[in-house]
N, C-alpha and C positions, 0 to 999 in steps of 0.2 A: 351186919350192924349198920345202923343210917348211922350216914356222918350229919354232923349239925353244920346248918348252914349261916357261913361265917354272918356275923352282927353289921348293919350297915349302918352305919350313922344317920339318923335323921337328920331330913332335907331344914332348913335351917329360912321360916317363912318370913323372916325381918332381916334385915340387913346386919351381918357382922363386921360390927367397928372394934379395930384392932387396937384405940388407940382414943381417951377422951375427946383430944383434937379432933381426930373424925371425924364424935359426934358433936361435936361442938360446930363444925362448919357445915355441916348438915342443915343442924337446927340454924343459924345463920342463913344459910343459901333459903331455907324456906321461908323467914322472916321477911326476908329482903324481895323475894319473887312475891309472897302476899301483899306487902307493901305495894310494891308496882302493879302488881294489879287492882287495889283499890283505888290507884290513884289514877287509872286509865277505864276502869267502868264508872264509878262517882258519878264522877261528868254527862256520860251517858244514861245514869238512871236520873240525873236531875233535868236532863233536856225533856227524859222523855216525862215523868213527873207532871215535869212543867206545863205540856202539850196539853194533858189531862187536866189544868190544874184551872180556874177560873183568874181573870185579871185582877181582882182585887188580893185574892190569895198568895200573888206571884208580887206584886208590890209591898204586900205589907212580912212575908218571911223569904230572909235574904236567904236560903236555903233548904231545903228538904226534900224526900225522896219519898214522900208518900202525897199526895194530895187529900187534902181532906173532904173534898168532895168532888168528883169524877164529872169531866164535862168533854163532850165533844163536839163544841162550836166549833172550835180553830180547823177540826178536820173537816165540818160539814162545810162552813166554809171554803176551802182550797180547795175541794173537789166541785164546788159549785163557780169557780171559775173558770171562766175560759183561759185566761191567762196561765194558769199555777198547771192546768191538766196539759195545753199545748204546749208546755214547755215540758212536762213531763216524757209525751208519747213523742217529742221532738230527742228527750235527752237519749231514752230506748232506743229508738232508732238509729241514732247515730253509734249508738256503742254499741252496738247489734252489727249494724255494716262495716265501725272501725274497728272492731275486732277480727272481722272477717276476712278485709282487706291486709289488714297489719300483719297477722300471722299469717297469712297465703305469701304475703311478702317475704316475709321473714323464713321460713320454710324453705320455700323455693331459690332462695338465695344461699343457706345455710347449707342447703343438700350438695351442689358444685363444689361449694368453699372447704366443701368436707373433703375433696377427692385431692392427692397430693398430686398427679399428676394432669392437674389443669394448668393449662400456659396463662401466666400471667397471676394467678392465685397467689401468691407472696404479694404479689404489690398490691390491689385490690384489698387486701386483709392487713398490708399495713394503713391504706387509707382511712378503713373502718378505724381501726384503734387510732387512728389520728383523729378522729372526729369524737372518739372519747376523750380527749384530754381539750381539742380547741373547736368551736363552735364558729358560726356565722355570725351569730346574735341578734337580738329582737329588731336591728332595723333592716338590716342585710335580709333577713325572712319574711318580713312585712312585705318590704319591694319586688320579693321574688314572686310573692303570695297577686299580690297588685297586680305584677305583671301579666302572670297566669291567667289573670282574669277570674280567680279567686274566692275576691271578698263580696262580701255579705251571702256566701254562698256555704252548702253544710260540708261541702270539700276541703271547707279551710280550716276543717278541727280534725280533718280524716289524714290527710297527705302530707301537709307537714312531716309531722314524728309519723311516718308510715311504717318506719324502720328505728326500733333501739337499738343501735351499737352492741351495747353489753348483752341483750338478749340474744341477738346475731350471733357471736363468740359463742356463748354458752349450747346455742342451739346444733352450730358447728360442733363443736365438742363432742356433743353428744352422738351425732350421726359417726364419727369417728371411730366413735366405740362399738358401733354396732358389724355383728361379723359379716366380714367379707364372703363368705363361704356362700352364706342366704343370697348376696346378688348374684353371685358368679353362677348358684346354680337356677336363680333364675334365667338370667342371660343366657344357661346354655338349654331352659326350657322356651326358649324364644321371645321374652322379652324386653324390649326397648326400655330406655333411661327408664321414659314416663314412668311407664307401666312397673318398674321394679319402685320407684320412690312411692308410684301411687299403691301400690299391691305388695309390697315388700316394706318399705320405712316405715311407711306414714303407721300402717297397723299397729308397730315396734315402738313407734314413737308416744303411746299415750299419755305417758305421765309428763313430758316434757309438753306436748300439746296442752293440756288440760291447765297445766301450771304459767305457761303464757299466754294464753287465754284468757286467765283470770289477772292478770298482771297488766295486760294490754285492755280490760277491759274496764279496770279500776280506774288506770291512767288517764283515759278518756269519760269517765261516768265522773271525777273529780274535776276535771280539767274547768276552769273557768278565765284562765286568762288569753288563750284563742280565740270563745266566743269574745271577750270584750276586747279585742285586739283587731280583730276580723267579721262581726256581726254588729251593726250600725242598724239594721229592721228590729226591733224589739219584740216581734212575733217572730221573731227566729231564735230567740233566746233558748239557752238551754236550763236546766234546772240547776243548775250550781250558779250559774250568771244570777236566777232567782235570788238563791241564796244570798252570794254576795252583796248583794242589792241589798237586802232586806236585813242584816247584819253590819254592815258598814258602818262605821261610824257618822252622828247627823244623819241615818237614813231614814228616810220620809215612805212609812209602806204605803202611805193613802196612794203613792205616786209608782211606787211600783206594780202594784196589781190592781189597784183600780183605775188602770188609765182611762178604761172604758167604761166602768162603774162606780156607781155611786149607793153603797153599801154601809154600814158602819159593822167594825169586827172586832176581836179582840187580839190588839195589835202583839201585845207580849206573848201569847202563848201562841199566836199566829209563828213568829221567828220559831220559835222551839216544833211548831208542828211542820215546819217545813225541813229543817234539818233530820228531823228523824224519818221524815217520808225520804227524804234525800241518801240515808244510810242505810236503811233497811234492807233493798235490794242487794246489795253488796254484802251484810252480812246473812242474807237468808242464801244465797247461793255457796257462800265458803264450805258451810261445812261438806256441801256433796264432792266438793274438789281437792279437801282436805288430805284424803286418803294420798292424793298423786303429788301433793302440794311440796313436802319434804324431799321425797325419790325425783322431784321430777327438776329442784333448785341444784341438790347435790350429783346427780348424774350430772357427767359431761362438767363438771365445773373444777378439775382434780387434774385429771392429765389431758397434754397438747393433743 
């Protein structure tokens, strides 16, 4: 005789709330997250809008998110500068090399800091976290900047902040966690530091790579008060310097991009086509780092 096979309860595809309150702060928590996020894209559908939008159209409605009729002078324009493009392949660049410097730094630093029996590692890593709480400040960095011989140079937006503190800790962290076993039995297949951090960590390491990467590369792709702190050539500018310039309060763009020309443009939707070229970059690359962006903040950031 079959035995009947005992009844399983169906999987249950909504969420069971035990309790009105529940769902009451459910519905709340999503209220409240739609909220904040309308009120953090808005902004950016009206910038970009606006970029699209003609100068008369952007003068006479204090507001909208559609244009009503679709123009791309502001972009043919920008792209038809020498000024707005060399500041663009100046800003690439730079955040191209200071990413690469920054985290090779940062890395290579973090990997020793990792090991508990290095001499002198205690003090060296209370100094880091002293430099988290007290700074030098913007004139003590200028003169040091001066000194170096420095300024007006693309080294004064790279070496400065070549190193975040806080990224350093969490990087340490992380190598911490990674097992000992993987070095040891490299070391006993014959290799050296290098060769275990370079062939052994680094591989281990991608999500935390990936995630300051993108962090060290924001940092410097927003940065505009180094270049105006430290660049005096105005063909060295970089693209957020544009920006600022061009959004500032009183700003004169006839004087910013056409130092060399003599053009007529359309000045309102000009500001708005320059900041969405200016953000673009930054959010077309997120979401390929997305995946490592979570695993690679919360590794290492939990235990010493």
């Amino acid at each position: 005789m079959l035995k009947k096979s005992p009844i399983r309860p169906k999987r249950r595809s909504v969420r069971y709330y035990d309790s009105r309150g529940s769902r009451l702060f459910d519905v709340l928590n999503v209220v409240l997250l739609c909220g904040l996020g309308l009120i953090t894209v808005l902004p950016l559908i009206y910038v970009l809008a606006g970029s699209f939008a003609t100068e008369s159209e952007i003068s006479s409605r204090p507001f909208f998110l559609w244009p009503e009729k679709f123009v791309t002078d502001t972009y043919q324009y920008i792209f038809s500068t020498d000024t707005f493009v060399r500041a663009l392949l100046t800003t690439v660049c730079v955040t191209a090399v200071g990413t690469v410097v920054q985290l090779t730094l940062t890395l290579t630093m973090a990997y020793p800091l990792a090991k508990r029996f290095l001499p002198g590692r205690a003090l060296v890593l209370n100094l880091v976290i002293f430099t988290l709480v007290f700074s030098g400040g913007m004139i003590p960095t200028y003169l040091v900047v001066r000194d170096l011989g420095l300024l007006d140079s693309y080294w004064a937006l790279i070496l400065p902040l070549a190193i975040n503190p806080f990224y350093l800790i969490v990087v340490k962290s992380f190598f911490q966690e990674l097992p000992e076993a993987l070095e040891e039995a490299a070391r006993i297949d014959g290799c050296n530091e290098l060769n275990v951090f370079l062939r052994i960590v680094l591989p281990l390491s991608k999500p935390i790579i990936a995630t300051f990467s993108l962090f060290y590369a924001v940092g410097i792709w927003n940065d505009y008060m180094s270049p105006l702190l430290y660049i005096d050539d105005s063909k060295k500018w970089t693209l957020q310097m544009i920006v600022r310039q061009l959004t500032a309060a009183n700003a004169d763009s006839a004087n910013v991009l056409q130092q060399l020309e003599t053009v007529t443009f359309p000045e309102q939707g000009l500001k708005f086509a320059v900041v969405v070229v200016a953000t673009l970059p930054i959010l077309f690359f997120y979401p390929f780092l997305q995946k490592h962006f979570a695993k690679g903040v919360l590794i290492g950031s939990v235990k010493e």
